[in-house]
C-alpha positions as CSV (number, residue, x, y, z in Angstrom):
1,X,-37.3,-39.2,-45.6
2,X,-35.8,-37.3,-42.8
3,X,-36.2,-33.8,-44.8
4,X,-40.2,-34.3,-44.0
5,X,-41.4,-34.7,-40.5
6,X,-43.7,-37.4,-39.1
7,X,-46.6,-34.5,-38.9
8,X,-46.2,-33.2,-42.6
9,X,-46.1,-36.7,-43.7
10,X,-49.8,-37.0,-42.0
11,X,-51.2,-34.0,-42.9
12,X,-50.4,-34.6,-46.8
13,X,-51.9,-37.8,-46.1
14,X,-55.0,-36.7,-44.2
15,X,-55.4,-34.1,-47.6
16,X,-55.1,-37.0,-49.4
17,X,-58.4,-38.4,-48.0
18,X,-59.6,-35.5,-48.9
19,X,-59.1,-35.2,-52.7
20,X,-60.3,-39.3,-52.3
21,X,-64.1,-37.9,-50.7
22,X,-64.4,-35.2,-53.5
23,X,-64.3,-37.6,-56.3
24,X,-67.1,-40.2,-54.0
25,X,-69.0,-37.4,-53.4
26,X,-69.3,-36.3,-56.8
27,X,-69.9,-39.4,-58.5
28,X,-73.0,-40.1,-55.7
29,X,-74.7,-36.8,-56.2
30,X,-74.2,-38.3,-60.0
31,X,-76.4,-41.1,-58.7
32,X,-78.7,-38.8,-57.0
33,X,-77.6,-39.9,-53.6
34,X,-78.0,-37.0,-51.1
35,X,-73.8,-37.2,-49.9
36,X,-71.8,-34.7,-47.4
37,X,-68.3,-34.8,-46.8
38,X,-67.2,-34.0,-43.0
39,X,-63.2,-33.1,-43.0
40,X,-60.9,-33.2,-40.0
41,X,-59.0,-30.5,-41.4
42,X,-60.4,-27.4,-41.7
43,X,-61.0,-26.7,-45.2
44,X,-64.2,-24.8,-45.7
45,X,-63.8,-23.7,-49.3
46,X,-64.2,-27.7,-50.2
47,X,-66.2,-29.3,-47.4
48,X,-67.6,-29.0,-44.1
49,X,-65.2,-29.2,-41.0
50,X,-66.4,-32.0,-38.9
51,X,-68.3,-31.6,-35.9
52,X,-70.5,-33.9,-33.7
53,X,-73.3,-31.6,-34.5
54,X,-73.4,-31.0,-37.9
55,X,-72.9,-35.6,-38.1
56,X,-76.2,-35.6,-36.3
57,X,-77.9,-33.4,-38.1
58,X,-76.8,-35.2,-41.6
59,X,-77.3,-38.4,-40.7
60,X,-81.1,-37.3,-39.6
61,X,-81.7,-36.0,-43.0
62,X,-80.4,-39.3,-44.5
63,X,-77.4,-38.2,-46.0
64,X,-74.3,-40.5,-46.9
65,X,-71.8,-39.2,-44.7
66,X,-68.1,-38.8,-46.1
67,X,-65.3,-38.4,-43.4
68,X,-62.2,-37.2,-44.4
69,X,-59.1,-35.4,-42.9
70,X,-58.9,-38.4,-40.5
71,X,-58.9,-36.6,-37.1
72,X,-57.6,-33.7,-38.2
73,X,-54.1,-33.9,-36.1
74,X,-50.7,-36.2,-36.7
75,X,-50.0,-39.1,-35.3
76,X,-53.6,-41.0,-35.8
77,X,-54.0,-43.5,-38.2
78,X,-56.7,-43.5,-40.8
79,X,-57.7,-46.8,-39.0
80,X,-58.4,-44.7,-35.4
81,X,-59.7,-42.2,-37.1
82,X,-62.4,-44.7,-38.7
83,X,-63.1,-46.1,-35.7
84,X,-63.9,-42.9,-33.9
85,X,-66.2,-41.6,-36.8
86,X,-68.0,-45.1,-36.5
87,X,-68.5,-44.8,-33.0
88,X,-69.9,-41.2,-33.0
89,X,-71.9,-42.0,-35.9
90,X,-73.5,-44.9,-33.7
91,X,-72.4,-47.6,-36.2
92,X,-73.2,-51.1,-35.8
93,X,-70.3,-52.2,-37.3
94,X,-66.7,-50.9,-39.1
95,X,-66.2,-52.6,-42.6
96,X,-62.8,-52.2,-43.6
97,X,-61.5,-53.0,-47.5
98,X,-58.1,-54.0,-47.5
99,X,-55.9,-56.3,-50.3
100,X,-56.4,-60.1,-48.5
101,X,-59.2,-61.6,-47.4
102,X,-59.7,-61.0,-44.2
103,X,-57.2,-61.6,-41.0
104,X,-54.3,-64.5,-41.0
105,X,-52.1,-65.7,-38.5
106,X,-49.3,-64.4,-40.6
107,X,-48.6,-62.7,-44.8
108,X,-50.8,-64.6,-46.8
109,X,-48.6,-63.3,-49.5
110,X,-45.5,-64.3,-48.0
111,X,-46.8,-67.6,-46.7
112,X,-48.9,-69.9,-48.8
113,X,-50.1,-72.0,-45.8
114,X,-51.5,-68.6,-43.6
115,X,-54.2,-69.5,-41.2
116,X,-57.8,-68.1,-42.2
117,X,-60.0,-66.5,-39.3
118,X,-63.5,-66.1,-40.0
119,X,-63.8,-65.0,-36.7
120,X,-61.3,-63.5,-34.1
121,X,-61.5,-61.8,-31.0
122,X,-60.1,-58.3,-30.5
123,X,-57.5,-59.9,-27.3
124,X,-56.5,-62.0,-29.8
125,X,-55.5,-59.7,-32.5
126,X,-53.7,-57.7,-30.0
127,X,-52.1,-61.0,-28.5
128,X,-50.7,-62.3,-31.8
129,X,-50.0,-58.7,-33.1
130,X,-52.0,-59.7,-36.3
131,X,-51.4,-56.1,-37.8
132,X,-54.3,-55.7,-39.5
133,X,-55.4,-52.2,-38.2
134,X,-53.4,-50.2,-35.3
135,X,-53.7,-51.9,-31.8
136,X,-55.2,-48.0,-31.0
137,X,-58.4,-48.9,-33.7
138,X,-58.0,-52.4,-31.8
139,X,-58.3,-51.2,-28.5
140,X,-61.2,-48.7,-29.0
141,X,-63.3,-50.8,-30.8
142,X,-62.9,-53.6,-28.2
143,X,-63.6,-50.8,-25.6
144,X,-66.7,-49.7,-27.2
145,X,-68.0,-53.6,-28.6
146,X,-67.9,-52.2,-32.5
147,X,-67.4,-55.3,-34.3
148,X,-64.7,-54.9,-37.6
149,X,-65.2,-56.6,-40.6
150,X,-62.1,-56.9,-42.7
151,X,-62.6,-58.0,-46.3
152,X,-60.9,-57.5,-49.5
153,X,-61.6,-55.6,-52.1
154,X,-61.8,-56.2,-56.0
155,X,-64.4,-55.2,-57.5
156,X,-67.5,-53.0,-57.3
157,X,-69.7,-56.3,-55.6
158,X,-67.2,-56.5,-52.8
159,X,-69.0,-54.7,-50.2
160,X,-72.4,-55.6,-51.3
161,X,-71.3,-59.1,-51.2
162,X,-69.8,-58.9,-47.3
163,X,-72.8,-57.7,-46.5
164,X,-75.2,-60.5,-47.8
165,X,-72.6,-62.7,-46.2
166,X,-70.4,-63.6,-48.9
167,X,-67.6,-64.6,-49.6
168,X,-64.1,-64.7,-47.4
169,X,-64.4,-62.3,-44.7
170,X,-63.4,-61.8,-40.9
171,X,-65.1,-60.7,-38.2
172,X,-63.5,-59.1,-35.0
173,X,-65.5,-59.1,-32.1
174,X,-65.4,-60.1,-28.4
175,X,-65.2,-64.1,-27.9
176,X,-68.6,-65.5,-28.2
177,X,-71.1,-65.8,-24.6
178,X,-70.5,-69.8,-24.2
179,X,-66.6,-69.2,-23.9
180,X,-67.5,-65.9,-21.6
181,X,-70.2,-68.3,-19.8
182,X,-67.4,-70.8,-19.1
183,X,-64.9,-68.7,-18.0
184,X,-67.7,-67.4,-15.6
185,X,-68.6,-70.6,-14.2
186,X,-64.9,-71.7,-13.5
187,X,-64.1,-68.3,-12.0
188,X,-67.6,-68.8,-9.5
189,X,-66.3,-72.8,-8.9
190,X,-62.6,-71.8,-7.9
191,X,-64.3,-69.0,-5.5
192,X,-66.9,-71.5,-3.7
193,X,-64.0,-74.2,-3.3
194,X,-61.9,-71.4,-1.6
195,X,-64.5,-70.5,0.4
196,X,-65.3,-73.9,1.5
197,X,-61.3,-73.8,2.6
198,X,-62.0,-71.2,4.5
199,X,-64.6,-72.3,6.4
200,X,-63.0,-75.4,7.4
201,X,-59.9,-73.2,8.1
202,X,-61.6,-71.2,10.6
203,X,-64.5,-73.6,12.1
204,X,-62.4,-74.3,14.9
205,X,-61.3,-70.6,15.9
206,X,-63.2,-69.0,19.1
207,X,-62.1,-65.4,18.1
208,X,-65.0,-63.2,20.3
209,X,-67.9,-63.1,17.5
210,X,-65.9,-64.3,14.7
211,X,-67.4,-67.8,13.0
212,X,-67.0,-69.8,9.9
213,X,-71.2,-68.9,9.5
214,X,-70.1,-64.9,8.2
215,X,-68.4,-66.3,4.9
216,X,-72.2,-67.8,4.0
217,X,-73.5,-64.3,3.4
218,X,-70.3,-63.6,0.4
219,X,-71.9,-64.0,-2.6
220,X,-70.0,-66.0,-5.7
């Protein structure tokens, strides 16, 4: 709707998260779980505005942490905003709910014979533009190595369930240390055979002090 600007759109939807924390939060404290909402916006008469601070200080006292208000400006997805909050909350993952099972090589919905990844790595979301979460989410988790589970969910189990293991899920993480230890070796094998090259190259200059013996100090 070109009557509404990008940046109204946001912030309605950023209040919108909002109105979502007030109704976890209450049922929790229902529960008798200790739970804090930390906005983006600024919104003091209905919950604490956000600061790095105030996170620690929660989290210390073992308090369920709600973020809400994304980052508090336009322009971010909820998905970045997510991301950040896990990072400064020193998470060891991101879990994030969605309505398919995890990540596909294309629409599940659209296309009955969708490749499945139980595991992908973040170069290769980005590379296939698998648009799961915004390559900005993508780009910051991969930056900071904070693994993203995507999952679906249905019913009040789901979560529990991913994290027992269960069920259809995908992980997005680096790729795993034997493909990073190959890559490594080839990389060190190309290097030696160019410097063996080179040493045959310039074993029979007479260049003052210059001799093919200087490349054996290089390290691969």
């Amino acid at each position: 709707n070109k009557a509404v600007s990008r940046s109204v759109a946001d912030q309605a939807g950023m209040l919108a998260t909002v109105l979502n924390a007030l109704f976890l939060k209450s049922i929790l404290n229902s529960k008798g779980v200790n739970a804090e909402i930390l906005s983006g916006l600024a919104i003091p008469q209905v919950a604490e505005t956000y600061s790095y601070r105030t996170l620690q200080n929660l989290l210390k006292q073992k308090n369920v942490v709600i973020f809400a208000g994304g980052t508090g400006s336009p322009y971010f997805t909820t998905d970045t905003g997510a991301t950040l909050r896990a990072l400064e909350s020193n998470c060891d993952a991101l879990f994030k709910a969605t309505q398919v099972d995890g990540v596909y090589d294309s629409d599940p919905k659209k296309n009955p014979k969708a490749k499945h990844f139980s595991k992908i790595s973040y170069d290769e979301v980005i590379e296939k533009e698998l648009r799961v979460m915004d390559l900005t989410a993508i780009s910051m988790a991969k930056e900071n190595n904070l693994p993203i589970v995507v999952f679906k969910q249905t019913d009040k189990k789901s979560l529990s369930n991913v994290l027992e293991g269960k069920g259809k899920f995908t992980i997005i993480k680096w790729g795993n240390m034997t493909d990073f230890n190959q890559i490594k070796a080839d990389t060190s094998a190309r290097m030696e055979k160019t410097l063996d090259t080179l040493r045959n190259d310039f074993g029979g200059l007479r260049a003052g002090r210059a001799h093919a013996s200087l490349l054996d100090n290089i390290m691969v």
